[in-house]
N, C-alpha and C positions, 0 to 999 in steps of 0.2 A: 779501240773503244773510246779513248778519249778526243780521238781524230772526230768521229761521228757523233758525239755528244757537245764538242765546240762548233761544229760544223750547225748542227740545230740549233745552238745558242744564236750564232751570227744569224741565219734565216730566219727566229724570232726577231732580233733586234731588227735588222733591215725593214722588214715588213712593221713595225712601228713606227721606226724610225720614214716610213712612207707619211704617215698625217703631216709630219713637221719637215718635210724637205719637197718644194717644190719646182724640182728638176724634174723635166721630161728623159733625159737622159738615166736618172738615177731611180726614177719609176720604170723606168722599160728593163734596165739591169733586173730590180727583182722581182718583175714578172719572169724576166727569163731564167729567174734562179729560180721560181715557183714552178714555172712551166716543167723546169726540168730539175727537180728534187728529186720524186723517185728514181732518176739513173742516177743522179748522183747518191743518193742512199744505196742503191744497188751495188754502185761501184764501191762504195768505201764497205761495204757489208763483203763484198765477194774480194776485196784486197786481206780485210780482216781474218776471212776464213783459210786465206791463203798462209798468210803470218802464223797462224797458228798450225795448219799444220807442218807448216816449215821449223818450228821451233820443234817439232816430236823428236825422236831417234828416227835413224834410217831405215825400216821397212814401212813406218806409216807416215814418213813424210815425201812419200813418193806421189800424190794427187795436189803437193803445193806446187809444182810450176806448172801444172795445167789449168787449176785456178786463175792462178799470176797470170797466165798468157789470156786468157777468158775477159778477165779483169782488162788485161791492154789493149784489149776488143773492143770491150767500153768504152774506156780511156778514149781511144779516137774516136768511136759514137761520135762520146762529148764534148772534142776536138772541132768534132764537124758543125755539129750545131751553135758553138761560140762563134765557129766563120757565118756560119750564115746570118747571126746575131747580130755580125757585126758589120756585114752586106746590110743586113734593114735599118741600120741607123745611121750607118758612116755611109752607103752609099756605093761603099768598093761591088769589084764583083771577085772575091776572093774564092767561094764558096763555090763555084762553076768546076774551076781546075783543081782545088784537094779534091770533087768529089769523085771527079774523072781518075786521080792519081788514088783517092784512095783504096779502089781495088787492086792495085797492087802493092800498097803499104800495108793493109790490111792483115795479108796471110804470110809478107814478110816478118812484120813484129809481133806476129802471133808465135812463129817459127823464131824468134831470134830471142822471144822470152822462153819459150820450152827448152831451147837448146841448152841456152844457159842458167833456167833454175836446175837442170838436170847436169849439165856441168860444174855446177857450186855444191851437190849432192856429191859427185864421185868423187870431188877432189875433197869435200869433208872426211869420205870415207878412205881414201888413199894417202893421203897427208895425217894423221893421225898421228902423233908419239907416240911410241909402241914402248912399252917401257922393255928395257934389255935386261941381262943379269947385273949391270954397274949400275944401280940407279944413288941417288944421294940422299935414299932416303936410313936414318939411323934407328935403329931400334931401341927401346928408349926400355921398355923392359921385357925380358924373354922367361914366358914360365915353360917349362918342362912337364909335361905328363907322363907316368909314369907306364899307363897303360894307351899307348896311339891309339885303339879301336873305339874305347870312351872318350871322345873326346867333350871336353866341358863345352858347353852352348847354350846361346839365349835363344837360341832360334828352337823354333815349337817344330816337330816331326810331320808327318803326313799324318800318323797313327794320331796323335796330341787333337790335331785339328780337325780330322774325321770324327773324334769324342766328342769332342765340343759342339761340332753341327750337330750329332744323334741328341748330343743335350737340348740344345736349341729346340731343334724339333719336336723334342718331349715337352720341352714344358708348352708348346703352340699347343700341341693335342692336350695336355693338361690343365690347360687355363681354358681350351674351348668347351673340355667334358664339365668343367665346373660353372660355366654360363650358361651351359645347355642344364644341368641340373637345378641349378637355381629356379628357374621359370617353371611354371607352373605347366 
């Protein structure tokens, strides 16, 4: 988020910064960063959503390397477009031959980020510390209960929190009967 927030900042300032700098060079840059904002918004929105769900636990962070890989789809898009950016003003002819080789780069690095956000998932899950029965952790005080089946707990029951919603509930229908009374 704050990759996409600085990133607007600088494409504000640039485009100001256009009155007071009279380079043809440095006016053609941010039309080309205007021209192509929304991929780059796009990219940095579809990396973001990737990150997040890469940070989840392992069953809902299984749709971040396919994002990731979606994302480095883009990525070269916008790869392609700086060549050819840079064909119309330096004059090369770069932009001919990525675009030939880019169909084969394409569904390579799409395949080489799925492999490995899905390979950086198994080995989170494989690699693990498993705690064993020697751990070094000390027990600092131990209470005894007298009866194991009661066991003391801050944690509320199923029964505790099934009450609580029937309460809930009640008082919705019992604040609605008394609005509807009220009125005439």
């Amino acid at each position: 988020m704050i990759g996409i927030i600085c990133f607007l900042i600088v494409v504000v300032l640039a485009n100001i910064l256009i009155y007071y700098v009279t380079s043809p060079m440095y006016r053609s840059g941010v039309s080309f960063i205007n021209d192509n904002f929304w991929l780059l918004l796009l990219i940095a929105v579809i990396l973001m959503i990737a990150d997040l769900f890469g940070a989840l636990p392992f069953p809902l962070n299984l749709p971040a390397p396919i994002i990731k890989a979606t994302g480095s789809v883009f990525c070269i898009a916008f790869f392609l477009r700086v060549l050819q950016w840079v064909d119309l003003t330096g004059g090369t002819n770069l932009y001919q031959a990525f675009w030939l080789v880019s169909f084969l780069i394409i569904p390579f690095v799409f395949l080489v980020v799925l492999a490995s956000g899905y390979f950086e998932i198994l080995r989170r899950l494989w690699w693990q510390p498993k705690p064993d029965g020697f751990t070094q952790v000390e027990s600092v005080h131990q209470e005894f209960v007298s009866n194991p089946d009661k066991m003391i707990s801050d944690a509320k029951s199923w029964e505790d929190i099934g009450s609580e919603f029937r309460l809930v509930l009640y008082d919705i229908i019992h604040r609605f009967r008394q609005e509807i009374k009220k009125k005439p």
